[in-house]
C-alpha positions as CSV (number, residue, x, y, z in Angstrom):
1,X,0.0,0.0,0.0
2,X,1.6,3.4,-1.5
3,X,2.2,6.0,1.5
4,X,0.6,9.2,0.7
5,X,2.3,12.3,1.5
6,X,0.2,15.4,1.2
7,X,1.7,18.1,-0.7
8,X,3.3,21.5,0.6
9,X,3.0,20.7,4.3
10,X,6.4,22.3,5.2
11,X,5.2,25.2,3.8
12,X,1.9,25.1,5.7
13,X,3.3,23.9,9.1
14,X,5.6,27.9,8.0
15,X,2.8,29.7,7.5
16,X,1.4,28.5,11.4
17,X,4.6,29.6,12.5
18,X,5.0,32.9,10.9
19,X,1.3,33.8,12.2
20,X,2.4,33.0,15.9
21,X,0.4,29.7,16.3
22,X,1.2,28.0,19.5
23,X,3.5,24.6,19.6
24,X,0.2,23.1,20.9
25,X,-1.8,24.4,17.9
26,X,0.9,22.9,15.6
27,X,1.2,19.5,17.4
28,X,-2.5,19.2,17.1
29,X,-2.8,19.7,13.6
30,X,-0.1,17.7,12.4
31,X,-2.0,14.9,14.4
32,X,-5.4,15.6,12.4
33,X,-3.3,15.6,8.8
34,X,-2.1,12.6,9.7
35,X,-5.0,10.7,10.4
36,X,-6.0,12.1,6.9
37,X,-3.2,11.0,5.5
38,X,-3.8,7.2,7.2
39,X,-7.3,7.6,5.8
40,X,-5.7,8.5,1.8
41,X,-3.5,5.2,2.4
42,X,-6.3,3.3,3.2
43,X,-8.6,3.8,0.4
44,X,-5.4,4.1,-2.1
45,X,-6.0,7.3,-3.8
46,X,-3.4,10.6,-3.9
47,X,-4.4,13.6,-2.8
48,X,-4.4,15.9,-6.0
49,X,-7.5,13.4,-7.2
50,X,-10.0,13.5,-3.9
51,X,-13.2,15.1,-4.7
52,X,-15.9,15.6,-3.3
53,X,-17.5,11.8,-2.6
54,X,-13.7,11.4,-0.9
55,X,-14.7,14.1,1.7
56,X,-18.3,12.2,2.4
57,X,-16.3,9.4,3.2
58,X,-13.6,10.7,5.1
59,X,-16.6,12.2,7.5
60,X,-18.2,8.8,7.7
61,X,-14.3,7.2,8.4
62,X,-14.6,9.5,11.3
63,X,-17.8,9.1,12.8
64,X,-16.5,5.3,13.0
65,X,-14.3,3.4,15.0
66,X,-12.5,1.9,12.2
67,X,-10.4,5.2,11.4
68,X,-6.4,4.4,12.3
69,X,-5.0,7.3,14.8
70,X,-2.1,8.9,13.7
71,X,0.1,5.7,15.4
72,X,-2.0,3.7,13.3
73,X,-3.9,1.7,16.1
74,X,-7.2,1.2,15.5
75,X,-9.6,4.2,17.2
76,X,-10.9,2.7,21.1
77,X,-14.3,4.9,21.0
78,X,-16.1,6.8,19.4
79,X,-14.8,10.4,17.9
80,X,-17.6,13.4,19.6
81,X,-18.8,15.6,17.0
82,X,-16.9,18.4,17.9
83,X,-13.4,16.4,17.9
84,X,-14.7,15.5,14.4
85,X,-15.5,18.9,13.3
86,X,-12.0,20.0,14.3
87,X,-10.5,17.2,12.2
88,X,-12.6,18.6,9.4
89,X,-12.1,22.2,10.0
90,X,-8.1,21.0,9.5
91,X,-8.5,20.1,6.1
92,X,-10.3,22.8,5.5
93,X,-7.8,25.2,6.4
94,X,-4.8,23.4,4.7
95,X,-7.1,23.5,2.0
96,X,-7.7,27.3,2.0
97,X,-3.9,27.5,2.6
98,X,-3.1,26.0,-0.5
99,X,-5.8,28.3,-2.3
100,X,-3.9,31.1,-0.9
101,X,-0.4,30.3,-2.0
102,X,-2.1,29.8,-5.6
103,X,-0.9,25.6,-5.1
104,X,-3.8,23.3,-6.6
105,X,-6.2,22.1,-4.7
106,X,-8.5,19.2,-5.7
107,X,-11.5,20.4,-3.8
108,X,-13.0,23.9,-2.2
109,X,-12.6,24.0,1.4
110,X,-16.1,25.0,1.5
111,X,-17.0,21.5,-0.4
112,X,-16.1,20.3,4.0
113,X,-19.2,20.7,5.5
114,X,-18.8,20.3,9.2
115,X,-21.4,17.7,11.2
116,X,-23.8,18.6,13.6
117,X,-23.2,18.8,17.1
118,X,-25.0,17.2,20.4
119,X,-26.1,19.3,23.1
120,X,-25.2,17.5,26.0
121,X,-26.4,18.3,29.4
122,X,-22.5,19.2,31.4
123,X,-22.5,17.1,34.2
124,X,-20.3,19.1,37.2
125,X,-19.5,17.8,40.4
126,X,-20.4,18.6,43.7
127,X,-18.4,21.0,44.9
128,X,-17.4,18.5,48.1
129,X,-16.4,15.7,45.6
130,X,-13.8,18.5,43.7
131,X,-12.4,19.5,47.2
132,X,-11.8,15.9,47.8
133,X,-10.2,15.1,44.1
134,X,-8.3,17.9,44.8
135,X,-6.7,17.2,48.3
136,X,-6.3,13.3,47.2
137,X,-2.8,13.5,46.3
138,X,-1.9,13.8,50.2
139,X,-3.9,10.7,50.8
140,X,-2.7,8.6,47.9
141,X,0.6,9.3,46.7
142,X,3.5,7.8,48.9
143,X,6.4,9.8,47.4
144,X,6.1,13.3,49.4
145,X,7.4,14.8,46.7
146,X,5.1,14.1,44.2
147,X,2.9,14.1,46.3
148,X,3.3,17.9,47.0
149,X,3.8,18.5,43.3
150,X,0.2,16.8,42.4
151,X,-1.5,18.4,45.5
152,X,-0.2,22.0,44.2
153,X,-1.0,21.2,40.4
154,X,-5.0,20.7,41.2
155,X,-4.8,23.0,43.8
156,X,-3.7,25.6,40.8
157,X,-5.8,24.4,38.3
158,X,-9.1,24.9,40.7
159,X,-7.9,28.3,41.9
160,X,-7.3,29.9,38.6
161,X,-9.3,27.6,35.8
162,X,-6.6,27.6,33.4
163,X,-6.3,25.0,30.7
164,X,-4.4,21.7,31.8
165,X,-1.9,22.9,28.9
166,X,-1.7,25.9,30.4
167,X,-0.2,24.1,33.5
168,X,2.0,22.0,32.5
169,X,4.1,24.6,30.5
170,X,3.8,27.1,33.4
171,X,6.7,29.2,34.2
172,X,7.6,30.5,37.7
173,X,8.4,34.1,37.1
174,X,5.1,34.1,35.9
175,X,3.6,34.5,39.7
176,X,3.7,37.6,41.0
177,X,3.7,38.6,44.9
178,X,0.4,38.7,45.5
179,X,-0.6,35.4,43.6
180,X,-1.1,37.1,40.2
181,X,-0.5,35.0,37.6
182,X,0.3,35.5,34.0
183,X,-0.9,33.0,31.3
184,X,0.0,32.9,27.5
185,X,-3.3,31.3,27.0
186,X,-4.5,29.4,23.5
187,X,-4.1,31.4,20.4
188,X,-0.9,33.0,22.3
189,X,-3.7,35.1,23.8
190,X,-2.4,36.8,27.3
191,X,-4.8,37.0,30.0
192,X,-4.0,37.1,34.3
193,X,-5.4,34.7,36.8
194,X,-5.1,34.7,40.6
195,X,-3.8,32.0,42.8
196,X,-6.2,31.9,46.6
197,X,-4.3,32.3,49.3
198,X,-4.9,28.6,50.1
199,X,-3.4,27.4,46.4
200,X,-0.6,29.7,47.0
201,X,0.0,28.3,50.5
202,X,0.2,24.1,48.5
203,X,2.5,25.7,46.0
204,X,5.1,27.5,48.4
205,X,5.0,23.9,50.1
206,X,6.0,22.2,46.6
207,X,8.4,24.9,45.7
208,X,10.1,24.2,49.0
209,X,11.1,20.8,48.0
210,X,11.4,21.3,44.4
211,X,14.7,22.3,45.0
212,X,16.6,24.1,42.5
213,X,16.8,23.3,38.4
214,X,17.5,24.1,35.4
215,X,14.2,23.6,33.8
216,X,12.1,26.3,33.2
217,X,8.7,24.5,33.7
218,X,7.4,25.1,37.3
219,X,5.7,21.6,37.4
220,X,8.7,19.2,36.6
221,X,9.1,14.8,36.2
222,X,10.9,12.6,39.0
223,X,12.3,9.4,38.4
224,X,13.2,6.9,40.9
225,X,14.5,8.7,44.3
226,X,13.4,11.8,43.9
227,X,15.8,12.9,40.8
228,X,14.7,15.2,38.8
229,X,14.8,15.3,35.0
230,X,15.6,18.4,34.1
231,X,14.8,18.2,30.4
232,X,11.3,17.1,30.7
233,X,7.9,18.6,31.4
234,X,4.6,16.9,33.1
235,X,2.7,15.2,30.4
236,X,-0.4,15.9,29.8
237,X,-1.4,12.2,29.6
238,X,0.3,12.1,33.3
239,X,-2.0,14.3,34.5
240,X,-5.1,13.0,33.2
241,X,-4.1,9.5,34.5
242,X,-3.6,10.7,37.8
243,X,-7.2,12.3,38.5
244,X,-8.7,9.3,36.9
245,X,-6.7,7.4,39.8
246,X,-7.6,9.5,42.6
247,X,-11.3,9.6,41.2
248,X,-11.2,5.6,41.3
249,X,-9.5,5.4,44.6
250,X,-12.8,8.1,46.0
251,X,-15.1,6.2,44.5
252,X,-16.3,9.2,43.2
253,X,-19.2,8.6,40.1
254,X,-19.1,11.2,38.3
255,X,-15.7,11.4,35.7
256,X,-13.9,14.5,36.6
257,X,-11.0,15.0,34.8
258,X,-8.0,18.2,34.7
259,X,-11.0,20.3,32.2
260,X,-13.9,19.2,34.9
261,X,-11.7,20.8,37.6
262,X,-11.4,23.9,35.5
263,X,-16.0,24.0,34.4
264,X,-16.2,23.3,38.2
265,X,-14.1,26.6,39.0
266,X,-16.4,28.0,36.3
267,X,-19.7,27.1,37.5
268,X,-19.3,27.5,41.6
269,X,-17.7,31.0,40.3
270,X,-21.1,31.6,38.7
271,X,-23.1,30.3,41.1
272,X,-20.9,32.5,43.9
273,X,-22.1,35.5,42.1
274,X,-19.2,36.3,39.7
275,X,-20.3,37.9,36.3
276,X,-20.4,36.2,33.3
277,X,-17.9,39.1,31.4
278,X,-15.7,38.1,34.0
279,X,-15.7,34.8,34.1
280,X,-14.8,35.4,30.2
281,X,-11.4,36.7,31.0
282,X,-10.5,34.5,33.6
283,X,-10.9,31.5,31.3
284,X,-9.8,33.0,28.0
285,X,-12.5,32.3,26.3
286,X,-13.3,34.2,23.2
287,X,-16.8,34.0,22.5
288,X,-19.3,34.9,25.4
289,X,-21.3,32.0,24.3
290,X,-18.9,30.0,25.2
291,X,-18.3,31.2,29.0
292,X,-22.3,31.1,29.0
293,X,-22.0,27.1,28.8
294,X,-20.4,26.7,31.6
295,X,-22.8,29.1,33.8
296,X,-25.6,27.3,33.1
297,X,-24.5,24.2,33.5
298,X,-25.5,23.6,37.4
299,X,-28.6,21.9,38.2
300,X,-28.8,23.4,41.4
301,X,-28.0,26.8,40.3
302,X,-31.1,26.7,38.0
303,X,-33.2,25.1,40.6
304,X,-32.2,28.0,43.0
305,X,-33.6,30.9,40.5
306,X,-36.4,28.8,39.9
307,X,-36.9,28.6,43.6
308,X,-36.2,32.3,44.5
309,X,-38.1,34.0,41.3
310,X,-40.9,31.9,40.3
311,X,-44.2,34.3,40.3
312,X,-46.6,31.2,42.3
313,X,-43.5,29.9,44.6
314,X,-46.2,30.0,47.4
């Protein structure tokens, strides 16, 4: 089976670059091509002759689990319609890419049609059950050290809502004195945050043992006795297998992960009073509509307007 390469991606991967797109942006759209690419090798056609029927079925190569990932294992679930209309939305700007740079291109990008999404009800988690998810590092890990580390990480990511890879590439001159902190958020868009005095308190308890380093990542890797790898970062994948321990080990139903911590922040925010132009610029978020999600996603703040303004409540 021929390996298809698709044309001028050098050249696109440039033009990311040269419009400030974030490492992250480029990592995750070299993984979508990819998986486009495995899906050109699988059906044995080049790229300069897809068309239009090629597109229909690359959509319906998503929405199944036969699609390869870009390691070429077979796909474990099901792709959501929104990781399937980013996949899409890929091609559709490599597309308009090559349209630009006057390179052929076998199809319009507007020919990509994206899928319709679900409206899912956002399940959040009691507040009590986050505390606990939060503080379970203490309980669970039996390296202090890393132990410290986690504790501070969730701590952080509850105290601030910032993106898990907003974490794990944090710098530490980016905390000021009083707990201000400084984010190059997605989109290298710039936004500040601020640490509670009780996160603050968990991080000066990590940075106490952290000891010194060369890295420039606050959050850093230890392997075996405590020594630390001074090259390396905290994976994301690290991270995410972590809180799906401690949520195991709590017995906790409801699947909070790193981005549940940071809608939990949003929501108990909201339900504390906190506006939702606010709430905005403390997450990053570009669209309104998007902050507005997360606001009305509590069952019990819902049930407490409906309670409180209700014209025949008695």
């Amino acid at each position: 089976m021929q390996k298809i390469q698709l044309p001028y991606l050098d050249d696109f991967f440039l033009n990311l670059q040269t419009n400030n797109r974030s490492e992250e942006t480029l990592y995750n759209y070299e993984r979508d091509l990819e998986v486009f690419q495995n899906f050109l090798r699988e059906i044995n056609i080049d790229f300069e002759k897809i068309n239009k029927k090629t597109i229909l079925n690359y959509k319906a190569y998503l929405t199944s689990q036969d699609r390869e990932t870009p390691r070429f294992q077979k796909g474990k679930k099901r792709l959501s319609s929104y990781s399937i209309n980013r996949m899409l939305s890929v091609v559709r700007s490599y597309l308009k890419f090559l349209i630009d740079m006057d390179y052929k291109a076998p199809v319009s990008p507007e020919a990509i049609g994206l899928v319709k999404t679900e409206r899912k009800h956002p399940r959040v988690s009691e507040f009590e059950e986050i505390v606990k998810l939060i503080e379970s590092p203490t309980q669970f890990e039996k390296n202090n050290v890393i132990a410290l580390r986690n504790r501070a990480m969730l701590e952080m990511l509850f105290s601030t809502g910032m993106r898990i890879s907003e974490l794990i590439n944090f710098r530490k001159e980016r905390i000021d004195k009083t707990g201000r902190v400084f984010i190059m958020g997605k989109g290298r868009k710039e936004r500040f945050v601020y640490l509670t005095p009780r996160a603050k308190k968990h991080l000066k308890n990590y940075l106490e043992v952290r000891g010194t380093t060369k890295s420039p990542h606050l959050f850093i890797p230890y392997r075996g006795k405590n020594i630390r790898d001074k090259n390396k970062k905290i994976s994301p994948n690290y991270l995410q297998e972590k809180v799906k321990r401690y949520r195991e080990l709590l017995g906790l139903n409801i699947p909070i992960s790193c981005h549940g911590i940071r809608h939990g922040f949003a929501t108990y925010m909201a339900e504390s009073g906190a506006s939702v132009a606010a709430l905005q610029i403390l997450l990053g978020h570009e669209s309104l509509d998007t902050t507005t999600r997360y606001v009305n996603a509590s069952d019990r703040f819902a049930e407490k307007i409906h309670r409180k303004y209700h014209p025949l409540k008695e």
